[in-house]
Chimera marker file (.cmm) of the C-alpha trace (Angstrom):
<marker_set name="trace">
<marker id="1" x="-218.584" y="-56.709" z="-113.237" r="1" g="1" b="0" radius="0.5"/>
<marker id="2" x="-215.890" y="-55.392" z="-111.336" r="1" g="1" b="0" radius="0.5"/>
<marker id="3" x="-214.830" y="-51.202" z="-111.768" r="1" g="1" b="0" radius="0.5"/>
<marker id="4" x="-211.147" y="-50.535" z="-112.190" r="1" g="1" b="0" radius="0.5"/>
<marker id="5" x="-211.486" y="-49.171" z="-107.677" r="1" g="1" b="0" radius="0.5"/>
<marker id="6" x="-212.526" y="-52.852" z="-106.838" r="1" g="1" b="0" radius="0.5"/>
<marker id="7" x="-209.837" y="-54.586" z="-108.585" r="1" g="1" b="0" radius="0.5"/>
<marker id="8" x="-207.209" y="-51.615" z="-106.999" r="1" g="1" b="0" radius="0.5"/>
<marker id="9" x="-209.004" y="-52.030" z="-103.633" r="1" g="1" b="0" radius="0.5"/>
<marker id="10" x="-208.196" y="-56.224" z="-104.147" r="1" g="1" b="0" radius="0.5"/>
<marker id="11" x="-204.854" y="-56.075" z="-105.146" r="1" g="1" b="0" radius="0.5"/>
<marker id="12" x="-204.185" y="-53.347" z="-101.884" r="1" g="1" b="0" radius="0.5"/>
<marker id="13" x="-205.501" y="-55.880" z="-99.907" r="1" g="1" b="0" radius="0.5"/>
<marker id="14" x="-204.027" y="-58.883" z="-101.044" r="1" g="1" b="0" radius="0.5"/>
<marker id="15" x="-200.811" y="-56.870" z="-100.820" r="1" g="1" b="0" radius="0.5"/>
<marker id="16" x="-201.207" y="-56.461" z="-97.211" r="1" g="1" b="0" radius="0.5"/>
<marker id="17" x="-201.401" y="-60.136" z="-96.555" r="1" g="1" b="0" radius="0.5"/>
<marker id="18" x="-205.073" y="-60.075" z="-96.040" r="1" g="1" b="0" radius="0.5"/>
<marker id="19" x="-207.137" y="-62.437" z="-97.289" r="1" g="1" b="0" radius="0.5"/>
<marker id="20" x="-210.088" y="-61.582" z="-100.071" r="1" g="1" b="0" radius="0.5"/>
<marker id="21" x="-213.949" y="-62.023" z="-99.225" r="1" g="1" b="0" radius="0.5"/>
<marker id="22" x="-215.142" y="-65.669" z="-100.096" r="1" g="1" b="0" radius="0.5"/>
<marker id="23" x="-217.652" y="-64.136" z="-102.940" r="1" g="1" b="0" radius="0.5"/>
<marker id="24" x="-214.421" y="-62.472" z="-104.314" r="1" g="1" b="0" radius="0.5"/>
<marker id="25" x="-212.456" y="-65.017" z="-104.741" r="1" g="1" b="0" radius="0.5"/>
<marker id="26" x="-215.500" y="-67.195" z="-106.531" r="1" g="1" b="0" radius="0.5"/>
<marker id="27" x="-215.441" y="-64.431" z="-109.244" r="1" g="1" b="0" radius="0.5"/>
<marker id="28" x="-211.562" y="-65.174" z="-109.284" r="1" g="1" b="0" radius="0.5"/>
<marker id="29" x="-212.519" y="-69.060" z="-110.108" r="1" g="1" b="0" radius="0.5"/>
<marker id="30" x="-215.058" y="-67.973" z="-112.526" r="1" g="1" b="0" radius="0.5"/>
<marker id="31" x="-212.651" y="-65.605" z="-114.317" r="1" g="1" b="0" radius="0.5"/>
<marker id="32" x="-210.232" y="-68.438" z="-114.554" r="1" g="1" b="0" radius="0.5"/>
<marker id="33" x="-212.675" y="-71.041" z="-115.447" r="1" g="1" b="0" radius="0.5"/>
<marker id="34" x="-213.387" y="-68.840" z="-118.452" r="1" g="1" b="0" radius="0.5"/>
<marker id="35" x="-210.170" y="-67.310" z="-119.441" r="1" g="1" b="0" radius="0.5"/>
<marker id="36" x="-208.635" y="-71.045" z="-119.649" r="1" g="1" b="0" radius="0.5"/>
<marker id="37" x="-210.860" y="-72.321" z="-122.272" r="1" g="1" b="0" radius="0.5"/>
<marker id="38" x="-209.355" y="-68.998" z="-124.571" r="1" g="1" b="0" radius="0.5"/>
<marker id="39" x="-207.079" y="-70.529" z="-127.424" r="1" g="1" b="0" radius="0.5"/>
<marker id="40" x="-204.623" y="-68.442" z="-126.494" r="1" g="1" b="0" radius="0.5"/>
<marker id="41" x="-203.936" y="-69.455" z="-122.729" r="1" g="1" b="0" radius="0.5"/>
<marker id="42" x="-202.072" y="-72.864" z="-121.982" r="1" g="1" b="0" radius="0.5"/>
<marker id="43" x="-201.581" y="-74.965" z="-118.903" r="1" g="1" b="0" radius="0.5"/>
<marker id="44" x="-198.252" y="-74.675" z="-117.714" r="1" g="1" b="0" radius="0.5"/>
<marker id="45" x="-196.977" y="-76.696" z="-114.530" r="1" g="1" b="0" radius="0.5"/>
<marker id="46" x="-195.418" y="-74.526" z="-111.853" r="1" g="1" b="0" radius="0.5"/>
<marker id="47" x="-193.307" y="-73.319" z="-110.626" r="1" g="1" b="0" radius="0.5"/>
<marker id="48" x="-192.972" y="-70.930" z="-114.505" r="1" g="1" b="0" radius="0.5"/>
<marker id="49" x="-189.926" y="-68.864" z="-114.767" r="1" g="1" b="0" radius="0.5"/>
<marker id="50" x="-191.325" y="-65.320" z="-116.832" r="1" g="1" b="0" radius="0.5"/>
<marker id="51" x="-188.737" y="-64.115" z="-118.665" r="1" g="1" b="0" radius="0.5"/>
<marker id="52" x="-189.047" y="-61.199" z="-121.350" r="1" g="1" b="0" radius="0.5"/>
<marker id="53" x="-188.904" y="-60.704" z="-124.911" r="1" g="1" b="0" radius="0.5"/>
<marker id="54" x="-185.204" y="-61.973" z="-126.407" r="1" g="1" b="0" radius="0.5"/>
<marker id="55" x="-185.881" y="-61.005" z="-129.467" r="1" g="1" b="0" radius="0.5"/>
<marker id="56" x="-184.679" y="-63.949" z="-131.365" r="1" g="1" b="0" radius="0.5"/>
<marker id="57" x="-181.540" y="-63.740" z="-129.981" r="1" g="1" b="0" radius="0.5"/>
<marker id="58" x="-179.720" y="-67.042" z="-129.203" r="1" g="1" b="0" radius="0.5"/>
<marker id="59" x="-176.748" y="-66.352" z="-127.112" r="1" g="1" b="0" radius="0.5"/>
<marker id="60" x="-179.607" y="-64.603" z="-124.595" r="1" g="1" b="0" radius="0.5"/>
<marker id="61" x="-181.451" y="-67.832" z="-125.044" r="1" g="1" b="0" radius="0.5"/>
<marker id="62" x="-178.313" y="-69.987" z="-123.551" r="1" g="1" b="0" radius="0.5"/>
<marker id="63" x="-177.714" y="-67.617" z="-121.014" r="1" g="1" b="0" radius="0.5"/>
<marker id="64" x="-180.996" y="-68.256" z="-119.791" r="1" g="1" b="0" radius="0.5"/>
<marker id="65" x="-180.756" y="-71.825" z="-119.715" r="1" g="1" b="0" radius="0.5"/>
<marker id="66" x="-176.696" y="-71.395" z="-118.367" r="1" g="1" b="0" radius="0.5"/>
<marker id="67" x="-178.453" y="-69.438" z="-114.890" r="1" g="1" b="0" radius="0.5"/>
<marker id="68" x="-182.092" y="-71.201" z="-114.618" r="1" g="1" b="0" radius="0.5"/>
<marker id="69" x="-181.540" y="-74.519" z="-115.824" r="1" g="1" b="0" radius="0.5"/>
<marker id="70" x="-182.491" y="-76.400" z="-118.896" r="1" g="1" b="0" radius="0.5"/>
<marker id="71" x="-185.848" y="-77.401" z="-120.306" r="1" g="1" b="0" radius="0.5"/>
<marker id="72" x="-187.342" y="-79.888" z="-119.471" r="1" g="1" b="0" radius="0.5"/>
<marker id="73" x="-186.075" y="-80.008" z="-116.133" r="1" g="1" b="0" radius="0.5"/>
<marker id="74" x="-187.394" y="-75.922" z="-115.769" r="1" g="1" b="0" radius="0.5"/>
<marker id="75" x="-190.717" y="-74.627" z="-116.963" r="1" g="1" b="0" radius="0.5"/>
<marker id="76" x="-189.730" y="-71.401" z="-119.132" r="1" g="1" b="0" radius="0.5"/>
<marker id="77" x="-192.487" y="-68.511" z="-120.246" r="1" g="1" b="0" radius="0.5"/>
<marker id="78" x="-191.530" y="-66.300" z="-122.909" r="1" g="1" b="0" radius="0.5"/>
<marker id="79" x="-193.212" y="-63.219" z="-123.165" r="1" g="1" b="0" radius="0.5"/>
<marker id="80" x="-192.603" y="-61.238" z="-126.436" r="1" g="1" b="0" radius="0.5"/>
<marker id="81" x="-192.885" y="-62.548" z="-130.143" r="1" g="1" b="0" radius="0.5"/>
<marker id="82" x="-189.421" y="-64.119" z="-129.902" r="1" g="1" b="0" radius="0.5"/>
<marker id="83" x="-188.956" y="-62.679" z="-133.686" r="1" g="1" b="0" radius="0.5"/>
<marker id="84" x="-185.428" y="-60.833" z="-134.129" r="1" g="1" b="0" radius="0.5"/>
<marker id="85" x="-183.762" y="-58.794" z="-136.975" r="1" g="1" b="0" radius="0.5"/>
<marker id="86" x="-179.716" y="-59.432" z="-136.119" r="1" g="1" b="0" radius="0.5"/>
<marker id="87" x="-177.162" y="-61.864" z="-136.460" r="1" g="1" b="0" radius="0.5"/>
<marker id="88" x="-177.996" y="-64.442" z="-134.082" r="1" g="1" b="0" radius="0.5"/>
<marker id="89" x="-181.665" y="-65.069" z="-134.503" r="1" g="1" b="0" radius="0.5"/>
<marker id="90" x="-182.871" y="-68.459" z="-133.405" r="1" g="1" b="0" radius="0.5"/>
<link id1="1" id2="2" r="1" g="1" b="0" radius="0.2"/>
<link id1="2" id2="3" r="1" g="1" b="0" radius="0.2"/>
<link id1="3" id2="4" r="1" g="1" b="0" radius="0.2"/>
<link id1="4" id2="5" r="1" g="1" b="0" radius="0.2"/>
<link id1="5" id2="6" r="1" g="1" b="0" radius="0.2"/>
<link id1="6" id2="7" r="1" g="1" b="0" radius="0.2"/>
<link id1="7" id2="8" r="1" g="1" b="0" radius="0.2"/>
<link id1="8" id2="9" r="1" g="1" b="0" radius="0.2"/>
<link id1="9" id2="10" r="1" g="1" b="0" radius="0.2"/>
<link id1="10" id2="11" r="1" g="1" b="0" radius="0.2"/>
<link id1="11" id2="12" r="1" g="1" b="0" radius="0.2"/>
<link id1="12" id2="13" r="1" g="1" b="0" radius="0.2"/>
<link id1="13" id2="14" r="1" g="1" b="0" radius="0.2"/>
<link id1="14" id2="15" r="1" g="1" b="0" radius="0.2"/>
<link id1="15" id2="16" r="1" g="1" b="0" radius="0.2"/>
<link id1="16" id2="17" r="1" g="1" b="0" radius="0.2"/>
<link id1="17" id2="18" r="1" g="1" b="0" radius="0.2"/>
<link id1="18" id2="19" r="1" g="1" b="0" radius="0.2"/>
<link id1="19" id2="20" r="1" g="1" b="0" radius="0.2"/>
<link id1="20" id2="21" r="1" g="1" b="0" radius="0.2"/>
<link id1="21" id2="22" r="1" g="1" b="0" radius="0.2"/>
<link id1="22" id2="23" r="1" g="1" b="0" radius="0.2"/>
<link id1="23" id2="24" r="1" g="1" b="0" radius="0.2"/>
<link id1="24" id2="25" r="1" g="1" b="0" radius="0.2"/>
<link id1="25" id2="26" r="1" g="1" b="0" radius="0.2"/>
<link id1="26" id2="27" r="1" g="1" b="0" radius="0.2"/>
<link id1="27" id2="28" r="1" g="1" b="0" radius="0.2"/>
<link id1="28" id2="29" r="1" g="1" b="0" radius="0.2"/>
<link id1="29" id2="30" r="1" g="1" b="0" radius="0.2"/>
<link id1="30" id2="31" r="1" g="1" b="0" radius="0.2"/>
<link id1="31" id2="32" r="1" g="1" b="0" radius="0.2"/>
<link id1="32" id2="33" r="1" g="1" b="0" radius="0.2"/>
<link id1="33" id2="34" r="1" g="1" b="0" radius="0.2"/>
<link id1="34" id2="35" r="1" g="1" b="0" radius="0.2"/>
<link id1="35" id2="36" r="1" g="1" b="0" radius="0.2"/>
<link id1="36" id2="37" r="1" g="1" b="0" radius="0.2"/>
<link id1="37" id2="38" r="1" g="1" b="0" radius="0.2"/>
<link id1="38" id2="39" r="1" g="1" b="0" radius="0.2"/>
<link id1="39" id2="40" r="1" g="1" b="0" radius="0.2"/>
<link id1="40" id2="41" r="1" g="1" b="0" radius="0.2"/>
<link id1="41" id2="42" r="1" g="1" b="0" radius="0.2"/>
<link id1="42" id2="43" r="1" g="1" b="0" radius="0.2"/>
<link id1="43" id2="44" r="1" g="1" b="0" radius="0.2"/>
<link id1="44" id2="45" r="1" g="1" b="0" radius="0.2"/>
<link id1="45" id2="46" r="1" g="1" b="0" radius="0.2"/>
<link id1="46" id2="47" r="1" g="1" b="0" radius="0.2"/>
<link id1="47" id2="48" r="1" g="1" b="0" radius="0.2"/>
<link id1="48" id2="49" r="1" g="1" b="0" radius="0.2"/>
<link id1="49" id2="50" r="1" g="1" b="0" radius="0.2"/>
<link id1="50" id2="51" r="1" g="1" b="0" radius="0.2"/>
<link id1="51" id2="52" r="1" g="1" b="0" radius="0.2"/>
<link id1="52" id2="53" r="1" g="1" b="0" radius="0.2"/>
<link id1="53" id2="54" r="1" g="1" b="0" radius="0.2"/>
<link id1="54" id2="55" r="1" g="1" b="0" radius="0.2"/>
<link id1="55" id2="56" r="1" g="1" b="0" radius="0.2"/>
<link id1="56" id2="57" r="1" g="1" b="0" radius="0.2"/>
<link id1="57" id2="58" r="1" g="1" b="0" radius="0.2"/>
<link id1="58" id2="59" r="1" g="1" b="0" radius="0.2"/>
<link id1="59" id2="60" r="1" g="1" b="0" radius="0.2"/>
<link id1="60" id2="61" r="1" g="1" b="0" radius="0.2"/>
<link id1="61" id2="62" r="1" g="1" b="0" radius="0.2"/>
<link id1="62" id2="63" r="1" g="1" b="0" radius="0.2"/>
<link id1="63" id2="64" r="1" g="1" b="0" radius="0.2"/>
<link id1="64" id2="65" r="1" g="1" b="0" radius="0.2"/>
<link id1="65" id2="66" r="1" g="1" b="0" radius="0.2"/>
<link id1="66" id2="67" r="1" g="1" b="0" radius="0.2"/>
<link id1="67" id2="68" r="1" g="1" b="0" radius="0.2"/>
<link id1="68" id2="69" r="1" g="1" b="0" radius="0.2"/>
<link id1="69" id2="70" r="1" g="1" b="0" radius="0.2"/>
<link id1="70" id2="71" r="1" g="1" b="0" radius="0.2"/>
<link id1="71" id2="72" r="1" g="1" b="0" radius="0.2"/>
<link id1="72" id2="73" r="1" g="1" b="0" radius="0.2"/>
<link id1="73" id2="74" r="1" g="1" b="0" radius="0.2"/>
<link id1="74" id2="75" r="1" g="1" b="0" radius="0.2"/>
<link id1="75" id2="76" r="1" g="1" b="0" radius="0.2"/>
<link id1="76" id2="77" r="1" g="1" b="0" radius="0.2"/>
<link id1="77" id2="78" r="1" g="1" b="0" radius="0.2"/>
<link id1="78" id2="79" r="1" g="1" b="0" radius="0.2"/>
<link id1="79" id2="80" r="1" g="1" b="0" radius="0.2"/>
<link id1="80" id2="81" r="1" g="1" b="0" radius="0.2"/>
<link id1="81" id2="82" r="1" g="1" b="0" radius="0.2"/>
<link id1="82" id2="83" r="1" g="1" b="0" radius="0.2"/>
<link id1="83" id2="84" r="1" g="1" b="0" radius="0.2"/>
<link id1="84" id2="85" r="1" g="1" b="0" radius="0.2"/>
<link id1="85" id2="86" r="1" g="1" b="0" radius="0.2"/>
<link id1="86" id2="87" r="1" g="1" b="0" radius="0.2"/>
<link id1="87" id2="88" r="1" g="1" b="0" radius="0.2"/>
<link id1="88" id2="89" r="1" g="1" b="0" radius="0.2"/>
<link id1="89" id2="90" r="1" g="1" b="0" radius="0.2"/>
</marker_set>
């Protein structure tokens, strides 16, 4: 298993432009190969646009869709638990 100084070392090097060791990037595949059978992870086509938490909020939600585009025509990721306490709350 890889220490917290080889994963630091790989991301300084990948940052650089330089390409990882072949064994490397076969514990990359492996990593994914398990990680995407976790209940919790779920294909998404690319390209994703990440956005943060909005916190329920719905006038936030349309602005996002007024400046990226709409779904299904973009691929959205919402990271947060999209739960809000205010006015608006989808």
């Amino acid at each position: 298993m890889s220490s917290q100084s080889d994963r630091d070392r790989q991301i300084e090097h990948l940052m650089d432009c330089k390409p990882l060791p072949e064994a490397e990037v076969r514990t990359c595949d492996q990593t994914r190969t398990i990680l995407v059978e976790e209940w919790n992870v779920q294909p998404m086509k690319c390209p994703v646009t990440v956005c943060g938490n909005i916190h329920g909020q719905f006038h936030d939600l349309l602005e996002l869709f007024r400046i990226g585009g709409s779904a299904p025509d973009t691929n959205y990721l919402f990271i947060g638990d999209c739960v809000g306490f205010v006015v608006y709350v989808i």
